[in-house]
C-alpha positions as CSV (number, residue, x, y, z in Angstrom):
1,X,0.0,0.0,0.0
2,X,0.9,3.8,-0.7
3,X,1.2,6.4,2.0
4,X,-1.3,9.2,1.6
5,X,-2.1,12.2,3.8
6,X,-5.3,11.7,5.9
7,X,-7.5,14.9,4.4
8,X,-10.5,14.8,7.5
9,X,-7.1,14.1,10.1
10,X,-4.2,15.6,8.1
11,X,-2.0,12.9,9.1
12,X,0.2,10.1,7.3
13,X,-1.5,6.8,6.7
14,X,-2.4,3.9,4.6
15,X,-3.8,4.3,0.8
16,X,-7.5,3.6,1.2
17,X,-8.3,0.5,0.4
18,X,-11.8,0.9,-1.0
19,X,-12.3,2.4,-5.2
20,X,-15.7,4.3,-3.4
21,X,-15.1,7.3,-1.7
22,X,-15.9,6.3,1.8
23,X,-15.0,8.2,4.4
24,X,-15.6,7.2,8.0
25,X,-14.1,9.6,11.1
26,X,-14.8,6.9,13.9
27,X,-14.6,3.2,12.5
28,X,-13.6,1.7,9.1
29,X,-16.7,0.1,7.0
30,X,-18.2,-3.6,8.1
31,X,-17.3,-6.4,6.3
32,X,-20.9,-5.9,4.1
33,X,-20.2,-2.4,4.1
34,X,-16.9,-2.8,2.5
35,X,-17.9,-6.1,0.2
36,X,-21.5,-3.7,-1.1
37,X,-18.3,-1.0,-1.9
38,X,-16.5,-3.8,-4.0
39,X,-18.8,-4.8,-5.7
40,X,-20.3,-1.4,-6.7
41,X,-17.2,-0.4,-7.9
42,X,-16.7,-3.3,-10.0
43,X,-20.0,-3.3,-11.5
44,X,-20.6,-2.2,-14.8
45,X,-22.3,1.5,-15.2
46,X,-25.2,0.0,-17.1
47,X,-26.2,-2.5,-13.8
48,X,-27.7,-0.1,-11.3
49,X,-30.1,0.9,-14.0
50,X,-30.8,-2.4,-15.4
51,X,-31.8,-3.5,-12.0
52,X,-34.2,-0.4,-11.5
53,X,-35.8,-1.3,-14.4
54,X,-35.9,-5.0,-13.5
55,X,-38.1,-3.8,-10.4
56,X,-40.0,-1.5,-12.1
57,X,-41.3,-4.3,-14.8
58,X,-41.5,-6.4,-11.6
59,X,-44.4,-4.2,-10.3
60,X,-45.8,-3.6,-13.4
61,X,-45.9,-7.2,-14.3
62,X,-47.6,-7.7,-10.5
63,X,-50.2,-5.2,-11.3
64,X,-51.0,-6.2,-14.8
65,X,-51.7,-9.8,-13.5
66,X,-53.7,-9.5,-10.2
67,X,-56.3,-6.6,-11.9
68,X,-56.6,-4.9,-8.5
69,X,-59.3,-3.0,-9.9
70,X,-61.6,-6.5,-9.3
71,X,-60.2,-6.8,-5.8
72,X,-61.9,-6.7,-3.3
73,X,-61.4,-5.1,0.5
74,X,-59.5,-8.3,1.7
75,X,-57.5,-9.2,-1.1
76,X,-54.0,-9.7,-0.5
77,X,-52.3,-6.9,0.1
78,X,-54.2,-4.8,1.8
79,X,-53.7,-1.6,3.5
80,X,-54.4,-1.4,7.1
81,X,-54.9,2.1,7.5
82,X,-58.1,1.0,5.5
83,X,-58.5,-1.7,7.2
84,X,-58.2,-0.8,10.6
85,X,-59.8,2.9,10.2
86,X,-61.7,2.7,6.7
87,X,-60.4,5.6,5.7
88,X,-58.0,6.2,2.6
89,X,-54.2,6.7,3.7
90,X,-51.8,8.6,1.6
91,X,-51.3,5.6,-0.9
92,X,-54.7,4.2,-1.2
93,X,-55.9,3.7,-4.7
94,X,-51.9,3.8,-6.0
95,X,-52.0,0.3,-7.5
96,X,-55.4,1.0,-9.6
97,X,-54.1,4.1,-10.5
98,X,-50.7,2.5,-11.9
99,X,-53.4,-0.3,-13.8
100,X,-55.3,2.3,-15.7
101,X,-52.6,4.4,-16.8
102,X,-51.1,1.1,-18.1
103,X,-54.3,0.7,-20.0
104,X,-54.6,4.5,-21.0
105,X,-57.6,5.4,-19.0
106,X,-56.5,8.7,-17.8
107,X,-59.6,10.0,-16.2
108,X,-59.9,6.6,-14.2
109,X,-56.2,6.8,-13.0
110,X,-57.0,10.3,-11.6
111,X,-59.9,9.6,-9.8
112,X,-58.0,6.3,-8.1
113,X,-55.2,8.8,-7.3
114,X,-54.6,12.1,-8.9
115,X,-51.3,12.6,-7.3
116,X,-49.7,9.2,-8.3
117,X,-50.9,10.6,-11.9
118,X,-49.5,13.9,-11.7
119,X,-45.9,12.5,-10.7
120,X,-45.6,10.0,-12.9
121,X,-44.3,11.7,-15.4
122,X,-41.7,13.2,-13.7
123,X,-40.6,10.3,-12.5
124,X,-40.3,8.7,-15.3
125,X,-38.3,11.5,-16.8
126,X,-35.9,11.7,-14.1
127,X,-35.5,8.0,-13.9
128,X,-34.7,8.3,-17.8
129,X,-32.2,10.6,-17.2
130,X,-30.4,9.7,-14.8
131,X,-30.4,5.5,-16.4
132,X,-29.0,7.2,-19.9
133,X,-26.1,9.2,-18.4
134,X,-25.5,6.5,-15.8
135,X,-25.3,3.7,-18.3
136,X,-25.0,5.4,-21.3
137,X,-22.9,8.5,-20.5
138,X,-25.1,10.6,-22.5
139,X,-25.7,14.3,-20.7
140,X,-29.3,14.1,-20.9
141,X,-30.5,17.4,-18.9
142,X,-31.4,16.2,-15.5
143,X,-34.8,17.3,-13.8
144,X,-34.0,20.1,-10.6
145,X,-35.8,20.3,-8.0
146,X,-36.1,22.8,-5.0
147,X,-36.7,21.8,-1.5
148,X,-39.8,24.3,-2.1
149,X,-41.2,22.5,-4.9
150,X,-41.0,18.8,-2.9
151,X,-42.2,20.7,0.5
152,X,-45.0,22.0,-2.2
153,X,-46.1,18.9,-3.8
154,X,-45.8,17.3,0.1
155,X,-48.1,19.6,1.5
156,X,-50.0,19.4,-1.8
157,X,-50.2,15.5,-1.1
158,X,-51.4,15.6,3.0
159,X,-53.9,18.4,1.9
160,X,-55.1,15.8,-0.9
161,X,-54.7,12.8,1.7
162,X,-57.5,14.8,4.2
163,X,-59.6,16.1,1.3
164,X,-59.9,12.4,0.2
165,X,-61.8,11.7,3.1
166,X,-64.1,13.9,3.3
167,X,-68.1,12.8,3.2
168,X,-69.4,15.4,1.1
169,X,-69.0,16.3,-2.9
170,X,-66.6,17.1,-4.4
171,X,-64.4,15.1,-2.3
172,X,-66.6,12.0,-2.5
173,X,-65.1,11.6,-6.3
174,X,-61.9,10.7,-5.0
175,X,-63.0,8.2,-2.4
176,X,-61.5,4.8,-3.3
């Protein structure tokens, strides 16, 4: 091993011994720790978004074949906020949203879950980016975000999460 200089101490040591930039001030990396850092450094650029994509066609291929839409209340999974309080949590409605988009009913997508809808595209547009200059190296522009838009589209989503619930129209329309 090489002798560097320590740049968080500023004093003589070994070379570090992992490729990733790891820096620790108190205790080296575990074993796992240290074997996740190998093996991410040896990978090739083009796994990390061919295994995001492998999940993502995972849940798309889960929601395509068990139709939640013809679910009922105690098919498997359920969410127990529903369950347990019969009202619609954050996520309710998510997975029939995800099945009529895949099937290009729009309106029908909204009304399951209009924020799941709205973000979808930027998701997929960020998740696009980043997989073509990760695997690719192309310099696709990359979609910025402020800390005020995400506090804005959280607050956006608890305001939505409450409205849901309500037992009166309008709201009723969103009621899943």
């Amino acid at each position: 091993m090489t002798q560097t200089v320590d740049p968080v101490h500023e004093q003589p040591g070994p070379a570090h011994p992992y490729p990733y930039p790891y820096r620790y001030e108190y205790a080296p990396p575990s074993r796992f720790a240290a074997f996740v850092l190998r093996q991410y450094a040896r990978a090739p650029r083009w796994a990390a978004p061919l295994a995001a994509l492998t999940c993502m066609a995972g849940g798309t291929a889960y929601v395509l074949i068990s139709n939640p839409v013809d679910a009922g209340a105690e098919a498997m999974p359920t969410c127990l906020v529903k369950l347990t309080t019969g009202f619609d949590c954050p996520g309710c409605g998510g997975t029939r949203a995800a099945w009529y988009l895949l099937h290009g009913d729009l309106p029908a997508a909204a009304r399951h879950h209009l924020m799941f809808v709205f973000a979808v595209p930027f998701l997929a547009y960020a998740f696009a980016a980043w997989a073509a200059r990760q695997a690719f190296g192309w310099k696709v522009p990359q979609l910025r975000v402020s800390p005020v838009a995400v506090g804005v589209f959280l607050a956006a989503w608890g305001v939505f999460s409450v409205l849901r619930n309500l037992p009166w129209a309008p709201f009723t329309w969103f009621f899943v």
